[in-house]
N, C-alpha and C positions, 0 to 999 in steps of 0.2 A: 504494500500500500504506500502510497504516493499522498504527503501531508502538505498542505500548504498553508499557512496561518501569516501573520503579518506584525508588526512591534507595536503598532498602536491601534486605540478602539477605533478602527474605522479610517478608513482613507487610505490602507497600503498598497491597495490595486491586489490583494489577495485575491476576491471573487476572480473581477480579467482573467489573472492569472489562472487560473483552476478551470476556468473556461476554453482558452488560450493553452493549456498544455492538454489536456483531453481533446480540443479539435486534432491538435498536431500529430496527438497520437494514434488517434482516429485516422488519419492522413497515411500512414504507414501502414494500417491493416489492422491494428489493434483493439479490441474489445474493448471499451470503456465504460467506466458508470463514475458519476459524484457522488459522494455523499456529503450533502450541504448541510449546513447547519439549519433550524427552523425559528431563527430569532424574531419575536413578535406572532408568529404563529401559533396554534392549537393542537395541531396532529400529537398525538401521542404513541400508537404503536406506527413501525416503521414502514413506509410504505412508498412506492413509486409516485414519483410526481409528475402529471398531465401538465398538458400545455394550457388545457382550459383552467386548471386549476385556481380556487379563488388566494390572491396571495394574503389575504389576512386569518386564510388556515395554515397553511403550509411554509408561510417566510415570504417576502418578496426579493430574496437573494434566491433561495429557491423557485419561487416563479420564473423567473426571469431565466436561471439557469436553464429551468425545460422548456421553457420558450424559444432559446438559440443553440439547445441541445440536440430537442428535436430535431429540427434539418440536419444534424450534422451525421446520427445515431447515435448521440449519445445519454444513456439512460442516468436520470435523476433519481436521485432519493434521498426521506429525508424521515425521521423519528423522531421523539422525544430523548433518546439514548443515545450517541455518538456509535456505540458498539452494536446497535442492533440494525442501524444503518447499515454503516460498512459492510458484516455480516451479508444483511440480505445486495446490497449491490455485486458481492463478490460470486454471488450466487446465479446474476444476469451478465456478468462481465469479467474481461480477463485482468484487467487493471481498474483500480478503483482508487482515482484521484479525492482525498479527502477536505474539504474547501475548510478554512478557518480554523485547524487543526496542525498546531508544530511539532509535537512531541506525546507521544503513549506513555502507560505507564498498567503496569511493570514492562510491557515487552516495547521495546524503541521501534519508531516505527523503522521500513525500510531503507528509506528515502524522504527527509524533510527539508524544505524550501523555503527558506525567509522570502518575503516580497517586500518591498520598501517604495517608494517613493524617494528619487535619485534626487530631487529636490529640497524637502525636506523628510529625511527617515528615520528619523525616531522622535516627530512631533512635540509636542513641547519639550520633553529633554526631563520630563519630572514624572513618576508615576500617581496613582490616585490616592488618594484624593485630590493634590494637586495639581494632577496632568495627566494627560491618556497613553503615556508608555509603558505597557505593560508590566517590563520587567529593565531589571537592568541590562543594557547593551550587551557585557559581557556573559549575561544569563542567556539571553537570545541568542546571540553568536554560536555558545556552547550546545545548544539544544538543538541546534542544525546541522545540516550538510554542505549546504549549497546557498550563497545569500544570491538575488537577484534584485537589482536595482529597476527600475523602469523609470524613463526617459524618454521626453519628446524631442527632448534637441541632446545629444551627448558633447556638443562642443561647448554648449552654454553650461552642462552641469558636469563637467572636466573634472573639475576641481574635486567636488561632493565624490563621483564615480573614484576620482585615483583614491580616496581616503575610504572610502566604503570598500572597495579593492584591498586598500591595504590592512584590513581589518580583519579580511576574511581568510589571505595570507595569512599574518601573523597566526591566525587561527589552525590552519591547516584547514582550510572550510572552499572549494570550488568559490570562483565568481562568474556573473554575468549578466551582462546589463540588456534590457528589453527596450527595443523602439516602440513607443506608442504614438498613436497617428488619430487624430478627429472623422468622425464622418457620421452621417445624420439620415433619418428615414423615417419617413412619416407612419405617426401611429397606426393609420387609418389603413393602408398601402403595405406598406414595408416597402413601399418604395424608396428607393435614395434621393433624397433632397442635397444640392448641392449648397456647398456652405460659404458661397461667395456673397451669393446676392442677401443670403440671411442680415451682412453685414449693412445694407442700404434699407433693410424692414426695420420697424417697428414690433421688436420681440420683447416677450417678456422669458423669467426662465423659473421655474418652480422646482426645490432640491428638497426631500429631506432622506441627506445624506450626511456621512461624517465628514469634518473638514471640505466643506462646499467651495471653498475659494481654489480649490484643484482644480473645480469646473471654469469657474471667471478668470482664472489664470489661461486656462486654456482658449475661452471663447476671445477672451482680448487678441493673441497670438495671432487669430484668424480675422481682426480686426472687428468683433461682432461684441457691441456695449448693451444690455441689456435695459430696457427699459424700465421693467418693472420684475423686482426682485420678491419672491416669497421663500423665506429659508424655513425648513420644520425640522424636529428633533427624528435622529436617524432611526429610521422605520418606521414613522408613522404615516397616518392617510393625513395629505392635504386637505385644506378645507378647500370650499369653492371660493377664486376672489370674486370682490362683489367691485362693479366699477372701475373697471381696469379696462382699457383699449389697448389691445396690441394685434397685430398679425398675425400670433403663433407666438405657441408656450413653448419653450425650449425646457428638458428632461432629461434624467437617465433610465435605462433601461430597467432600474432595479424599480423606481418611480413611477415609471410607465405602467409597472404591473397594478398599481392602485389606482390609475385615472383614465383607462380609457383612450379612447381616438382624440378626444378631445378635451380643452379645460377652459372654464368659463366662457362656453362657447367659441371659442378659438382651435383653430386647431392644434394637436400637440407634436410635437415634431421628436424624435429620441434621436438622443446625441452618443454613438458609441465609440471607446476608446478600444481599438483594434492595436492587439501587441504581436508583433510578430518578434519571434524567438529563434534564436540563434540552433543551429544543428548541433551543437556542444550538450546543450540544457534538455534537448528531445533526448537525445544518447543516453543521458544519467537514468530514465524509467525504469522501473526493475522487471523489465517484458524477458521472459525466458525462465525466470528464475523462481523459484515455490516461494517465495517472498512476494511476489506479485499481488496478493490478497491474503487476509490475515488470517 
């Protein structure tokens, strides 16, 4: 089993990632299943998750997972138990990528993956009550294999990558850093919306995700200033805004699973961060091996 968990509550690009190494290995011929976490969800015994699924049963990390799962074949699932999960995915699939999950106990897992955010990756730098880092850096380090940074520009976060680099060195820990790239498609469609002209509308963008300024960091880059901004605490359902004009609500995919084609009558447009992964980071899966599933 294949664990992928992240240094802070929310914003590591864990899910992507988990997404993003199960299509890849999907790609080579591989059997796949997640087993996501069901945070903010109801499901208690473990069970596969449908594309139609409502995400305020099952997680909307989960949702969303079977929603860009589906086309790929790859099978979701998701419990109240972390171990009943995996279980039953190893049972539909040859490798079973675990979302939100760094480390087992008593048995380690196979293969586990820090994912971080190449810009800032270990978010405020304080744990909780404080701050949202987890653990201490050199706790995380330890508890891994393999750290992966993700990056939209790698010349711009040079710096951040050589020193996360040289962390994972010192460690005896693999590195490798993930390109991430914007691109957008309407709720309604799944059609691709092109992210030029977004720039000259009048959009508004509704998150509630962790650390949301990843997203306005990013839509600035493609020169796209948001009109009107609604930020909500991470997983819950947006309300409807009341009196608001814009063109089109810009979203994430994990979001989209609670609103719909549309939000205040506007159309909703989903904005997703597509990470392609280097041939090095596909290689380390433990496909061949009776460690493959637990």
């Amino acid at each position: 089993m294949v664990g992928i968990g992240g240094p802070t509550l929310g914003g590591s690009y864990k899910t992507p990632l988990s997404l993003a190494f199960a299509r890849a290995m999907t790609e080579t011929g591989v059997r796949v299943a997640i087993a996501a976490h069901g945070h903010a969800g109801t499901v208690r015994s473990a069970r596969r998750v449908l594309p139609e699924d409502d995400a305020r049963e099952v997680g909307d990390d989960a949702a969303w997972l079977a929603r860009d799962g589906n086309e790929l074949g790859i099978s979701v699932f998701v419990g109240r138990h972390r171990s009943e999960t995996v279980a039953l995915g190893a049972r539909h699939a040859r490798l079973v990528v675990a979302d939100a999950l760094l480390q087992a106990s008593p048995q380690r897992l196979w293969l586990s993956i820090l994912s971080v955010d190449a810009r800032t990756p270990w978010g405020s730098g304080l744990c909780p009550p404080a701050g949202d880092l987890r653990a201490r850096k050199s706790a995380l380090i330890a508890a891994t294999d393999v750290l992966v940074a993700v990056t939209s520009d790698e010349s711009r976060d040079a710096a951040m990558l050589a020193d996360l680099e040289s962390w994972a060195l010192r460690a005896g820990k693999r590195f490798f850093f993930v390109r991430s790239s914007l691109s957008a498609a309407s709720a309604a469609t799944g059609r691709d919306v092109p992210l030029s002209p977004l720039a000259a509308c009048r959009v508004g963008l509704v998150l509630a995700i962790a650390r949301p300024e990843r997203v306005t960091t990013a839509l600035a880059e493609q020169g796209i200033v948001p009109a009107a901004i609604r930020l909500f605490p991470d997983h819950s359902v947006p309300p409807r805004p009341a009196n608001v004009r814009v063109d089109a609500w810009l979203t994430t995919p994990k979001c989209a699973t609670k609103l719909g084609s549309s939000y205040g009558g506007a159309p909703l447009v989903v904005l997703r961060q597509r990470l392609t992964l280097p041939d090095g980071l596909v290689g380390v899966a433990p496909v061949g091996s009776a460690a493959a599933s637990p």
